[in-house]
C-alpha positions in Angstrom: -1.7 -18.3 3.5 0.1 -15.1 3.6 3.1 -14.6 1.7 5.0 -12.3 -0.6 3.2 -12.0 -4.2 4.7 -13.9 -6.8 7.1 -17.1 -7.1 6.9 -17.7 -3.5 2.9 -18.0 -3.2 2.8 -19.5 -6.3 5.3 -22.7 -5.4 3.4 -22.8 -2.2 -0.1 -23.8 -3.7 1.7 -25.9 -5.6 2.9 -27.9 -3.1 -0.2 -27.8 -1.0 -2.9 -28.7 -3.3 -2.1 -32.1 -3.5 -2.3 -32.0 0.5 -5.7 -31.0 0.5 -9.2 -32.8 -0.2 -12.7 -31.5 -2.9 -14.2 -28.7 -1.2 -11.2 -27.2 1.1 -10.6 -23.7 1.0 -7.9 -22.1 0.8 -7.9 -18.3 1.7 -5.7 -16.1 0.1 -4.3 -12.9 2.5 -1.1 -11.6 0.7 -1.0 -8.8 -1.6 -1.3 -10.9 -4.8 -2.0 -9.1 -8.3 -5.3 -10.6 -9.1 -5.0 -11.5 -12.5 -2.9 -14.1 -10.7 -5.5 -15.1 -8.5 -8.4 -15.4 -11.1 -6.2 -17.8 -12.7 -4.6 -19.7 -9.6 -8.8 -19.7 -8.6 -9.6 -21.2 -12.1 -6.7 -24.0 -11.8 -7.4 -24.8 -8.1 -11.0 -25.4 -9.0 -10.1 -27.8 -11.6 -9.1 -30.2 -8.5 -11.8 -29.5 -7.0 -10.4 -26.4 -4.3 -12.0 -23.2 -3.5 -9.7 -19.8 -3.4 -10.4 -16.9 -1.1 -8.5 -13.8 -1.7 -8.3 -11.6 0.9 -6.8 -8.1 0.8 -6.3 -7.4 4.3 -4.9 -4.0 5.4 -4.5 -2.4 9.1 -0.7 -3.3 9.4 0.5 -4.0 12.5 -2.3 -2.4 15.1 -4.8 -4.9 12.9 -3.4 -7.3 16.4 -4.7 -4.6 18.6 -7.9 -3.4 16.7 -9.0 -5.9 14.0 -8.1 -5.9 10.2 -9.8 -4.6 7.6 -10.7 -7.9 5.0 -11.7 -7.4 1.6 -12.7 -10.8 0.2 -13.0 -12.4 -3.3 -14.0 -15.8 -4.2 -17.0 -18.1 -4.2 -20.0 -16.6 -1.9 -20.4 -20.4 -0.5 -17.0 -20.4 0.6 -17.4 -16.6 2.0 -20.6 -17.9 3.8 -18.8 -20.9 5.2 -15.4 -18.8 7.0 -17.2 -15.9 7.6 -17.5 -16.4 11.6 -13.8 -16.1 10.8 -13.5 -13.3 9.2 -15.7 -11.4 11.6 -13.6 -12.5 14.3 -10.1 -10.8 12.9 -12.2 -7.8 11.7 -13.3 -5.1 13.8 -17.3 -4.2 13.2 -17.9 -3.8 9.8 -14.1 -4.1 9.1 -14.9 -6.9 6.3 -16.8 -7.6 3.0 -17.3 -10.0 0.2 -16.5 -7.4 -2.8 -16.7 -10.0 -5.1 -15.9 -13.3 -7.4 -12.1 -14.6 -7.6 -9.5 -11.8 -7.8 -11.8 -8.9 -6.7 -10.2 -9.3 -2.8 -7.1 -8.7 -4.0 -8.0 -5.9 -6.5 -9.5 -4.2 -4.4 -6.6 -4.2 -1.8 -4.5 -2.8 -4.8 -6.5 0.4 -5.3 -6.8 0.8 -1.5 -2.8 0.8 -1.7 -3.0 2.9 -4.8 -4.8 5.7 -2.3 -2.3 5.0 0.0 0.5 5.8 -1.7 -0.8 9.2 -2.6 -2.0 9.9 1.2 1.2 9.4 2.3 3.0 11.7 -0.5 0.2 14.9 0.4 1.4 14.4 4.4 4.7 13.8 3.9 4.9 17.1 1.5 2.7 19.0 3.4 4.7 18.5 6.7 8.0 19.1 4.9 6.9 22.4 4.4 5.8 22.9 7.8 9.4 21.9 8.8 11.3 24.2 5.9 9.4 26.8 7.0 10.7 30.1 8.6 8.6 29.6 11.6 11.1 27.3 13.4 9.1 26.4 16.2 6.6 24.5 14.6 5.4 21.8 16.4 4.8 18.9 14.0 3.5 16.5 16.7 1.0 19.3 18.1 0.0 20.4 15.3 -0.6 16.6 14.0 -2.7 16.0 16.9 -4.5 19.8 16.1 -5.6 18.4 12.5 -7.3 15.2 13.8 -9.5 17.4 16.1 -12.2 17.8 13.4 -10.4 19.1 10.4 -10.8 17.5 7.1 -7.6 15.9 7.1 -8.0 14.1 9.7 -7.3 10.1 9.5 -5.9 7.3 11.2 -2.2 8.3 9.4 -2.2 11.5 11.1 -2.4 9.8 14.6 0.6 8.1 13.2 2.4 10.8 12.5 2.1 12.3 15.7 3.5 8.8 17.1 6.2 9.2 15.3 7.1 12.8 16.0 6.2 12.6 19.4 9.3 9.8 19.1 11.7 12.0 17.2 10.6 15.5 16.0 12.7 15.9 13.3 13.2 12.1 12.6 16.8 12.5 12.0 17.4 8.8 12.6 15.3 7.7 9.9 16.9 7.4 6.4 14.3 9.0 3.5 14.3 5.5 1.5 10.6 4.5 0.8 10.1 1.0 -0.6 7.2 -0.6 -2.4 5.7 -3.8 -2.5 4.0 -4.0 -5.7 0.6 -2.6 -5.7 0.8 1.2 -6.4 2.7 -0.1 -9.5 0.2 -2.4 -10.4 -2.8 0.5 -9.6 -0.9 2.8 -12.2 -0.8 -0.1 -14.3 -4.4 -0.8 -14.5 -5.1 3.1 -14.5 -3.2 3.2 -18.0 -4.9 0.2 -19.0 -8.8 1.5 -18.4 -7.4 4.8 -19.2 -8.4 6.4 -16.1 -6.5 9.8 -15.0 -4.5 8.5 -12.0 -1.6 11.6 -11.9 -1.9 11.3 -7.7 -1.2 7.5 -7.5 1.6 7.4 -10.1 3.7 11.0 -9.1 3.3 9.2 -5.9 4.8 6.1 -7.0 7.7 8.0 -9.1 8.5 9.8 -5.6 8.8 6.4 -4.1 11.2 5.5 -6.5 13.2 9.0 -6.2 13.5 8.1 -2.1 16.0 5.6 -2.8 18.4 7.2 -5.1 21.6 9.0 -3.6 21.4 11.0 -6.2 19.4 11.9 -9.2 21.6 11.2 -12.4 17.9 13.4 -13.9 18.8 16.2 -11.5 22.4 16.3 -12.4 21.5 16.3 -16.2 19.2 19.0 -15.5 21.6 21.5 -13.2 24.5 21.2 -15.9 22.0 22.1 -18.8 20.4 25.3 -16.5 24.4 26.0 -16.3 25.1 25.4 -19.8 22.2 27.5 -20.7 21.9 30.6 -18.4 25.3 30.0 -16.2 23.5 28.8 -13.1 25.6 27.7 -10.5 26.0 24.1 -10.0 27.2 22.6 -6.5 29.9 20.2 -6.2 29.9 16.8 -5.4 30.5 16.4 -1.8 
């Protein structure tokens, strides 16, 4: 299976368990929250059925290089499909990380990181395009940092995709969606109390990419020309 967290996965193992015989397995590849998979593993065992839950990450190129499979669940079950998992995984590219739930955890603080990956390039390359040098080239220099420097990754080889498509990306609306794990990350941060200020200023920025306009920022330019007279521009 792999489906959108939530109502939709849950209805579907619904309907499928009945379908399926003792011992089947059914493995688990959306991007669940895993307290709902420890519990969907604890009722599906109760007929008998073994959950997998496998975070998966590598997005689209995972077709062209292998995905990267993090697995929870039953070690039997692990055992059984692992030919499997080796074959949609590139070498090492996948690991049993431990009983129910843990896939799927694990695949949420992998998107935690994510999240604040993305915010440090995407900040660090607006400067590079605010800045005074105007010739700047962001592909080039993209391709520069993944030469050995210690930013280098598998995201910057995006990014110079991308620009190397459209350096300034002027057909590409700033609206960043989510699907549900940073939240959760932040969530669990807060819960183990565990400083996490990268993963959730990441997440609030997320949420600031699909306003218009900031009702916060308006508040805040009408007190700064309450207070000291600052200048306030109009709305357009």
């Amino acid at each position: 299976m792999s489906l959108p967290a939530g109502e939709v996965t849950e209805n579907t193992l619904t309907e499928l368990a009945p379908l399926l015989t003792a011992g089947d397995v059914i493995v688990e590849t959306g991007n669940s929250f895993y307290r709902d998979t420890i519990r969907r593993a604890e009722w599906l065992a109760r007929q008998g059925l073994v959950l997998l839950d496998q975070g998966t990450s590598g997005g689209i190129w995972g077709l062209e290089i292998g995905f990267n499979l993090m697995i929870g669940g039953s070690r039997e079950a692990f055992a059984r499909l692992e030919p499997a998992f080796a074959t949609l995984a590139p070498p090492d590219g996948y690991l049993h990380v431990g009983p129910s739930g843990a896939g799927h955890f694990v695949k949420m603080v992998h998107n935690g990181i994510e999240h604040g990956m993305l915010q440090a390039y995407g900040e660090g390359f607006e400067i590079l395009h605010a800045s005074d040098f105007t010739e700047l080239d962001l592909r080039a220099i993209s391709h520069l940092w993944n030469q050995g420097s210690v930013v280098r990754s598998w995201l910057l080889e995006l990014a110079e995709r991308s620009f190397e498509k459209e350096p300034d990306l002027a057909s590409i609306r700033g609206y960043v969606e989510d699907s549900g794990e940073g939240r959760w990350a932040v969530a669990e941060a807060i819960d183990k109390d565990v400083p996490a200020p990268v993963l959730a200023l990441s997440l609030l920025m997320r949420f600031r990419s699909r306003q218009e306009d900031s009702f916060a920022a308006k508040v805040i330019a009408g007190l700064r020309n309450e207070f000291g007279g600052h200048a306030v521009k109009p709305q357009e």
